[in-house]
C-alpha positions in Angstrom: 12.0 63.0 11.7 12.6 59.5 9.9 15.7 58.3 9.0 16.0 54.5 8.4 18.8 52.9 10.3 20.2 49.6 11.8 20.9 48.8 15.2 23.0 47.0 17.9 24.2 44.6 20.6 24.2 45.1 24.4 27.6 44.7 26.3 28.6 44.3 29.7 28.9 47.9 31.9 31.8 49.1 34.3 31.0 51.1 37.2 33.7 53.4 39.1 33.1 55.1 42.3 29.3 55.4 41.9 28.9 55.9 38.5 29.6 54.1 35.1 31.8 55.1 32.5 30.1 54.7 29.2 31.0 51.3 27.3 30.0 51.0 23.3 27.2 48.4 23.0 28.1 46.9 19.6 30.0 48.1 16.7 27.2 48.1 14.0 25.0 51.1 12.9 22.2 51.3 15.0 19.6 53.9 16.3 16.5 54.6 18.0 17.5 52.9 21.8 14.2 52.5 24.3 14.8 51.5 27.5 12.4 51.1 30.7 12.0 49.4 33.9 9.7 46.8 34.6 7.1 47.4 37.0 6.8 43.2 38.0 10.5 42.9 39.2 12.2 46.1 38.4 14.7 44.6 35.7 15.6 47.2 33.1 14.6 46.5 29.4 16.0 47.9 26.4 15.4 47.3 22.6 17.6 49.1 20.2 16.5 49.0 15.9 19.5 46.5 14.7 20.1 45.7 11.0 17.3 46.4 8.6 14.4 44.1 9.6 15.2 43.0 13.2 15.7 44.4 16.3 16.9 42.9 19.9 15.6 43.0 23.5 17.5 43.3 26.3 17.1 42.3 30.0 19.5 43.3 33.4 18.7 42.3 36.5 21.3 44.6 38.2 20.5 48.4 37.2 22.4 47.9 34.2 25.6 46.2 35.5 25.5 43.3 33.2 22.8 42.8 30.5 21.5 39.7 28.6 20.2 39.5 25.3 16.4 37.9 25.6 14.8 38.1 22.4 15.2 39.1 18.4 12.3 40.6 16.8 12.4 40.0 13.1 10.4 41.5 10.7 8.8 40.6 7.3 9.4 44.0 5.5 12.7 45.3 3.7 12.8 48.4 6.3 12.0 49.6 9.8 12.6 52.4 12.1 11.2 54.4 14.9 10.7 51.7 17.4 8.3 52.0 20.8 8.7 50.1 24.1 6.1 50.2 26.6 4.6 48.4 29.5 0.9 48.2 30.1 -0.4 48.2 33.2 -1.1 44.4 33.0 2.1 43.6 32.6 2.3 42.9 28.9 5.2 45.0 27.3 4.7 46.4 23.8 7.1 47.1 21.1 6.3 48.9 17.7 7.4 49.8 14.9 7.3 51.8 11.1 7.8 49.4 8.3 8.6 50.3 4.5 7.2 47.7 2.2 7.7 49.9 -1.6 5.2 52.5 -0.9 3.9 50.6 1.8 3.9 52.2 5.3 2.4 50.7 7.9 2.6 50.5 11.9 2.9 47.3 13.8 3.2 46.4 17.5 4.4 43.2 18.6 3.6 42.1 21.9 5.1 40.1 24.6 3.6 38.3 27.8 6.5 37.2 29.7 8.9 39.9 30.3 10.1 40.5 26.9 11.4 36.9 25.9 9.1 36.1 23.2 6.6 38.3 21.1 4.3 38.2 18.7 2.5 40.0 16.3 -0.2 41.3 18.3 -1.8 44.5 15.2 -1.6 46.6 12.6 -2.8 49.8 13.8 -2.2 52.5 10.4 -1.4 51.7 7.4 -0.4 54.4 4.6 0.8 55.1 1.5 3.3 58.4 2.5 4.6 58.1 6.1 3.0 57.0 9.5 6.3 57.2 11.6 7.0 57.4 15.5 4.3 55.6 17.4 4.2 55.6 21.5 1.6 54.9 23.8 0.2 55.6 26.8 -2.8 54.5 29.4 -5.1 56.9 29.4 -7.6 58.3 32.5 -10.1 55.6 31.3 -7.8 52.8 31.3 -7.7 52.8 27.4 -4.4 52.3 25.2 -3.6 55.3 23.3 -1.1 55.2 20.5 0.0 58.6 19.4 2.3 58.7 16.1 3.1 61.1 13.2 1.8 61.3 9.8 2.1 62.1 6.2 -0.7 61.0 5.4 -3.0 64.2 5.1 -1.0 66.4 3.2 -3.7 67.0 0.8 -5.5 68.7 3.1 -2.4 70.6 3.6 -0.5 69.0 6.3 3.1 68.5 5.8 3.1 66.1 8.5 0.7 66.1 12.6 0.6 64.2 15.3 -2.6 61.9 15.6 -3.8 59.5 18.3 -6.0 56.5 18.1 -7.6 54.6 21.1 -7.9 50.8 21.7 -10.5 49.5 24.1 -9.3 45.7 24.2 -5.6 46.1 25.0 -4.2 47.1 21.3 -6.0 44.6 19.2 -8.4 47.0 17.1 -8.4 50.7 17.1 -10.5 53.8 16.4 -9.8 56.4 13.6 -7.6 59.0 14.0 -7.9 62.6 15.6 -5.5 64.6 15.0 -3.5 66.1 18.0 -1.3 68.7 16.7 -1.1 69.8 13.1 -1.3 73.0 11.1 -2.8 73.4 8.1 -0.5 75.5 6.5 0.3 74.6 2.8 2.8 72.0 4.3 4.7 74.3 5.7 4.9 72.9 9.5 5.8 69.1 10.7 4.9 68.1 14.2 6.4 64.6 15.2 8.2 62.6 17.8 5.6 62.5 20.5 6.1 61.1 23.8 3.7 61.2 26.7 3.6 60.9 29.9 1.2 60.9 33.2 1.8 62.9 36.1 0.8 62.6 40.0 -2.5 64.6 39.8 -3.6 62.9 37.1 -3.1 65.2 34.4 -0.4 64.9 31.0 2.6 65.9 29.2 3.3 65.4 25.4 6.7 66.6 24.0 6.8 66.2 20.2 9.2 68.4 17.9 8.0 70.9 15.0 10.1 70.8 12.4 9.5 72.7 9.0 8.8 76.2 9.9 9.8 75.9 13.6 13.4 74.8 13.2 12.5 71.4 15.0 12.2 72.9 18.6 11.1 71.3 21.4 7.4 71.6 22.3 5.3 70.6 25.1 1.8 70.2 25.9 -1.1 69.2 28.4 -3.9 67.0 28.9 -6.3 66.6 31.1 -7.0 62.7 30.5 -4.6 62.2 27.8 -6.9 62.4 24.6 -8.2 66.1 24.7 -5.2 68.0 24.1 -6.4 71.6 23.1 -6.7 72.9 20.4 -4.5 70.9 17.2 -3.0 74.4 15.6 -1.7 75.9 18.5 1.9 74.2 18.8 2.1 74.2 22.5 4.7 75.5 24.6 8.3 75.9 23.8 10.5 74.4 26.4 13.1 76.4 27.3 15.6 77.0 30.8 16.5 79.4 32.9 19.8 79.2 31.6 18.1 80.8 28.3 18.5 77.5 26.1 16.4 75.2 24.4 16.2 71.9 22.2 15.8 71.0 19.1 15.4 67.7 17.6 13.9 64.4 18.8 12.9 65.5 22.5 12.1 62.4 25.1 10.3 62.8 28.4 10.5 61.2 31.5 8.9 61.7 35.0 10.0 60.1 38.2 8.7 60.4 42.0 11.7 63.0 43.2 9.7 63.2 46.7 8.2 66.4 46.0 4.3 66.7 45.7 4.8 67.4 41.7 7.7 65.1 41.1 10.1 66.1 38.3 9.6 65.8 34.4 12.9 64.9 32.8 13.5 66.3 29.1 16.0 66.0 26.8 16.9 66.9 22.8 19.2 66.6 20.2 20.8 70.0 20.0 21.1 72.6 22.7 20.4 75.8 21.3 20.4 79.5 22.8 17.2 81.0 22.9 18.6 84.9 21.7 20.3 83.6 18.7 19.3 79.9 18.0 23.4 79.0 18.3 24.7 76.0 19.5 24.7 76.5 23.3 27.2 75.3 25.9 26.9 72.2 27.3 25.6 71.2 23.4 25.5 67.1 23.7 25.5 66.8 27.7 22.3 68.2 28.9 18.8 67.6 30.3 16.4 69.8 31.5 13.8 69.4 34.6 10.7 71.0 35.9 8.7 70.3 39.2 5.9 72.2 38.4 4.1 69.8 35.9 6.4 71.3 32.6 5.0 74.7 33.6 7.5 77.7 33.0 11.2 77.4 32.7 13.2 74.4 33.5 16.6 73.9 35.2 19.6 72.5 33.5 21.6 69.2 34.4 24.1 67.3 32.7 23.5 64.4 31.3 26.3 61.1 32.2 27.3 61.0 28.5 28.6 63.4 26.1 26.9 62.8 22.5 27.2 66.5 20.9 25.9 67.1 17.7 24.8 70.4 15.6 21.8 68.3 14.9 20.2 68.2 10.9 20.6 65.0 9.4 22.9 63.4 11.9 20.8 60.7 13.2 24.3 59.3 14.6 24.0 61.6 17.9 21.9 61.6 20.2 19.1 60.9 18.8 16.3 60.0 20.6 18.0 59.8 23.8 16.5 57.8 26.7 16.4 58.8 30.4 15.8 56.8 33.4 16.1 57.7 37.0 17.2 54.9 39.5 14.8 53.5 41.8 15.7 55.5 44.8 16.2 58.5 42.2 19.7 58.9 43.0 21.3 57.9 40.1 20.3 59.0 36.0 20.6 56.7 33.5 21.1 57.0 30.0 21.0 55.1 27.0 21.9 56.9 24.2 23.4 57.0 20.3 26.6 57.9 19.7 28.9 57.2 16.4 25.9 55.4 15.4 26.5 52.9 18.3 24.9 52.4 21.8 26.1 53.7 25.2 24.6 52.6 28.4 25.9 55.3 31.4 25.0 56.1 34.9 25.7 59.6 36.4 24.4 61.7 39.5 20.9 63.1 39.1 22.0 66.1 41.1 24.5 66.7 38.3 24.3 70.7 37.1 27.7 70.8 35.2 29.4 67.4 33.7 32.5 66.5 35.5 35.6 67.6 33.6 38.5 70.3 33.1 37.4 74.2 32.9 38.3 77.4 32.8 36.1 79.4 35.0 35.6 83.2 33.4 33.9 86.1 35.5 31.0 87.2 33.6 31.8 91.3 35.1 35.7 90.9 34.1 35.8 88.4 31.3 39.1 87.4 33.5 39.9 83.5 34.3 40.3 82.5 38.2 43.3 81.9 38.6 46.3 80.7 41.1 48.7 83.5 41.8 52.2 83.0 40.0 51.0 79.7 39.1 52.1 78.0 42.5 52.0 75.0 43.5 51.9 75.6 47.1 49.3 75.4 49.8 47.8 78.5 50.7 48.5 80.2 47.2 45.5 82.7 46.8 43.1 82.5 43.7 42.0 86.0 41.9 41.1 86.3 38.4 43.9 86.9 35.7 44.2 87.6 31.8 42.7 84.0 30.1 45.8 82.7 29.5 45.5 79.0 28.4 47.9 78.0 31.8 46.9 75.1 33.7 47.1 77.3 36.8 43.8 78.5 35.2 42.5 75.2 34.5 40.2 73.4 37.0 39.4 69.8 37.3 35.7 70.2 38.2 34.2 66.7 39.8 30.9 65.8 41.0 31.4 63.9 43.9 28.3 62.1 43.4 25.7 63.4 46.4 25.9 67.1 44.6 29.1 68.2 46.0 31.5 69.5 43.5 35.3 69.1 43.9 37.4 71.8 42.2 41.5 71.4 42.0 43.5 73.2 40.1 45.3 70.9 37.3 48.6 73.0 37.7 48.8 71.9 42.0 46.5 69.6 42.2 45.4 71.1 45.3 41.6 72.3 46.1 39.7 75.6 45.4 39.0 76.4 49.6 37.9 79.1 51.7 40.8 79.9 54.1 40.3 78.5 57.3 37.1 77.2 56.7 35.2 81.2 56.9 31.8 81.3 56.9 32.0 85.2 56.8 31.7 87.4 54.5 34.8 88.0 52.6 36.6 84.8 53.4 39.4 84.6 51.1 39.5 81.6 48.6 43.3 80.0 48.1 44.1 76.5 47.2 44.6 73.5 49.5 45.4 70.2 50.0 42.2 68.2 49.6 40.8 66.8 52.6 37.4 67.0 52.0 36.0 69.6 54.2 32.9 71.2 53.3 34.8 74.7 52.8 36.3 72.4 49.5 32.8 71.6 48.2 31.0 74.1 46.1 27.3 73.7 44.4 27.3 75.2 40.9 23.6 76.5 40.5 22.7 77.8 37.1 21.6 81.5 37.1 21.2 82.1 33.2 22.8 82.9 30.2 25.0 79.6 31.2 26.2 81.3 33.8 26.6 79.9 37.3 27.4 80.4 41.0 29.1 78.9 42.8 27.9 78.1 46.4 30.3 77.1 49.3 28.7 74.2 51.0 30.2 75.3 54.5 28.8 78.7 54.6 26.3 78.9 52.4 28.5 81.8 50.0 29.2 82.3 46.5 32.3 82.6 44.8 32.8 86.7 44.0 35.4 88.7 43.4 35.9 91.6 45.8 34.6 95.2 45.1 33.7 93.7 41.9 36.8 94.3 40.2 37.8 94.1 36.6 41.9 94.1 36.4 43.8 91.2 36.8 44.8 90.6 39.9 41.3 91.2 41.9 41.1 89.0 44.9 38.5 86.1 44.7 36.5 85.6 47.7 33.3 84.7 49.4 30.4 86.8 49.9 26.4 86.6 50.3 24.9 86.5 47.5 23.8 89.8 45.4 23.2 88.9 42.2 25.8 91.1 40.0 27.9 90.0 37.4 31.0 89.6 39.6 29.7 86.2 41.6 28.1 84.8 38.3 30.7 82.2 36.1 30.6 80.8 33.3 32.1 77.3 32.8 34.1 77.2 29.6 35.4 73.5 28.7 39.0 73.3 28.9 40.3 69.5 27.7 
């Protein structure tokens, strides 16, 4: 996609208990964040498009605590958009750009020697006279720049718009022709963009990239052996999709990190959440990555993302478009610097975050009943069963990460704790509420188990949230029991504000 937009300032960031509530980073129109961290001295950089032919660089020195505004890249042309941020591995940080000149389209990388505090004009890789949009880059297994970017430019020979790469051999000064990395010759029917790549541990790597047109702008993703030779242009890859049975559409962004594993994990995110079986808007639209520890091979696992930006997608470039990602550098922490309103938001979440923190109603996928607090009570050792959805607080539950994966449920009607009585690590311990006090028979994992369903694993024994003989009146107890797989220990989380 290419929408033209204007951009924004940086602010200061708050932090509670671990992780940062969101803050607005300017109040102008802006879009198209990038954000990285430096591999000299580990400061985080971000560059946002702001106004029509300037945009600003960023530096913090404290994960993102406080930032400082370093440079202002000004440009020449009436229009810009689509900006690139990358660091070479010399150091040298590269930012780039889509300028509209008339019917003059061109792309341009600036390039900066000193951590982002002063840049200059370093080529002018593509020039066109339709649309050359999106440019990124990557190192590739010879040591080569690659820039990979989208294109209008061959729709006479029936390309609505492809992905193309070209290669530099001295560092992004000059640069070969283009070959064409995905693209279909279709009429003009299909329109491939938005590539980003990345490397992975055994050498090998990704691309995500969207295909709009006739593919309702899902997210795809590919491989490469060495980063140039990416199969075969017309087959569009692999659509990425979860085991929650969701997928994205709309200006996907890839990450990977060193989780510990010998893969590591690829982090992916997208505009719009959608359901695989009938394209709808899917829950936990706005608030969602994915990731996949076996190099973006298969289905990936859900997580919730430290901001909510929800959008139905389309021509709302206001939301969530082009969201960036960013593990911590002990991997703890996610960070996220995305658009929302057409304004900024730096935040900092858990990375071990399946379901955003917030206030649900959780509904039996066997019953289509709400757990519930018996008569509404307010006391300790009230039990929990499941009940008629009834809109009552007593079926309303304030669901908190507590920021190493544990999940705190309390009821917002008492206050008081979803628990396993007396701390059971049986089979068919019964579940009540109780006065918080942080036991591990109070903390529960919430693994995803499809369809946006979860279960819901008790930290202390290991057991999942079911209800007994798999009942489906009101009033069916709600214990703990090994896990089986049926419909009566799988919930879904409905939001409840």
């Amino acid at each position: 996609m290419q929408i033209r937009f204007y951009a924004v300032l940086l602010a200061m960031l708050c932090w509670l208990s671990g992780a940062s509530a969101a803050v607005t980073l300017g109040n102008q129109t802006s879009f198209y964040p990038r954000m990285l961290r430096l591999n000299s001295n580990a400061h985080l950089i971000a560059s946002f498009d702001y106004g029509n032919t300037q945009s600003t660089i960023w530096d913090s020195a404290d994960n993102g605590a406080s930032w400082t505004q370093i440079a202002t890249i000004n440009l020449g042309e009436p229009g810009h958009c689509c900006s690139g941020l990358y660091e070479t591995p010399q150091g040298a940080l590269l930012w780039t750009t889509s300028t509209t000149n008339g019917s003059v389209h061109a792309i341009k990388i600036y390039r900066s020697t000193d951590r982002g505090h002063t840049w200059s004009l370093l080529s002018t890789p593509v020039t066109g006279g339709t649309g050359v949009w999106e440019a990124e880059f990557a190192t590739d297994s010879a040591g080569r720049l690659v820039m990979y970017y989208s294109s209008e430019e061959y729709k006479g020979s029936g390309y609505n718009q492809l992905i193309a790469e070209r290669i530099s051999n001295d560092g992004g000064v000059t640069w070969s022709s283009d070959t064409i990395v995905v693209g279909v010759s279709d009429g003009n029917v299909q329109r491939p963009g938005m590539p980003l790549v990345a490397r992975l541990p055994n050498g090998s790597y990704v691309m995500t990239y969207e295909v709009c047109g006739g593919s309702n702008c899902d997210a795809f993703i590919r491989t490469s052996s060495d980063g140039v030779n990416w199969g075969v242009p017309s087959n569009l890859g692999t659509r990425i999709e979860s085991t929650s049975g969701n997928h994205f559409t709309q200006t996907p962004t890839v990450r990977w990190y060193n989780d510990g594993s010998a893969n590591g994990r690829l982090l992916v995110t997208g505009m719009v959440l959608r359901r695989n079986a009938d394209n709808g808007i899917a829950a936990g639209n706005g608030q969602t990555f994915m990731y996949n520890t076996n190099n973006g091979t298969g289905l990936w696992t859900e997580g919730a993302t430290p901001q909510a930006a929800a959008t139905n997608g389309g021509s709302d470039v206001c939301n969530g478009y082009t969201t960036q990602l960013l593990p911590s550098a002990n991997g703890v922490q996610l960070y996220e610097l995305v658009n929302v309103g057409c304004s900024i938001k730096f935040a900092v979440g858990p990375m071990d975050n399946p379901v955003a923190s917030g206030i649900y109603t959780l509904i039996s996928k066997n019953s289509g009943l709400a757990l519930d607090v018996n008569a509404c009570s307010t006391l300790a050792g009230a039990n929990v069963q499941q009940w008629t959805p009834n809109g009552a607080n007593c079926q309303r539950w304030n669901v908190q990460n507590q920021g190493n994966g544990d999940y705190l449920l309390t009821s917002v009607n008492s206050g008081l704790a979803l628990d396993v009585n007396a701390c059971s690590t049986a089979n068919g311990g019964n579940v009540q509420q109780w006065t918080p006090n942080g036991a591990p028979c109070q903390a529960w994992h919430p693994e995803p188990v499809g369809g946006g369903y979860f279960r819901l694993v008790s930290k202390n024994s290991g057991l999942v949230l079911d209800v007994d003989a798999c009942s489906t009146a009101p009033g069916g107890n709600v214990q703990q029991w090994q896990w089986l797989g049926g419909d009566c220990q799988r919930w879904k989380l409905q939001p409840s504000p």
